[in-house]
C-alpha positions, 0 to 999 in steps of 0.5 A, a space after each residue: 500500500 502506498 505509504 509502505 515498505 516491501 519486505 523485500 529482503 525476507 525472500 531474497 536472504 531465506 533463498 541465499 541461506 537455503 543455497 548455502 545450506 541453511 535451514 531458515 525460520 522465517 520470523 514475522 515482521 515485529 514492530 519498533 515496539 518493546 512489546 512485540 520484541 519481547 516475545 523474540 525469546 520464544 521465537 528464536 529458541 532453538 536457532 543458532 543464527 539471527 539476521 535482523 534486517 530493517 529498523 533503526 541501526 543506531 542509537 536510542 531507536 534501536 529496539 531490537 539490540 535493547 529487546 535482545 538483551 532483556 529476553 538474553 
């Protein structure tokens, strides 16, 4: 829809890890929100590798290296 982003590089980055002999879980799209990424801990129980793409990289709106650390 106008206004938005494609998640473009989902696909794109499941096929290469798929070549290279990875087995990907594909996580759903979780919002810039502390809350969403709360339940990342249960998500990635059992992976041995996540690859965030998107969001902020830097500074005090970069929820996903805060919520890493609080779910450890």
């Amino acid at each position: 829809r106008a206004g938005q982003i494609a998640n473009s590089s989902t696909p794109m980055l499941a096929a290469l890890l798929r070549m290279a002999g990875a087995e990907p879980v594909v996580l759903p799209v979780l919002r810039d929100d502390m809350a969403d990424l709360a339940g990342l801990e249960r998500m990635v129980d059992g992976v041995d590798m996540l690859l965030t793409t998107g969001g902020a990289s830097v500074g005090s709106h970069d929820l996903v290296r805060r919520g890493l650390e609080q779910v450890g």
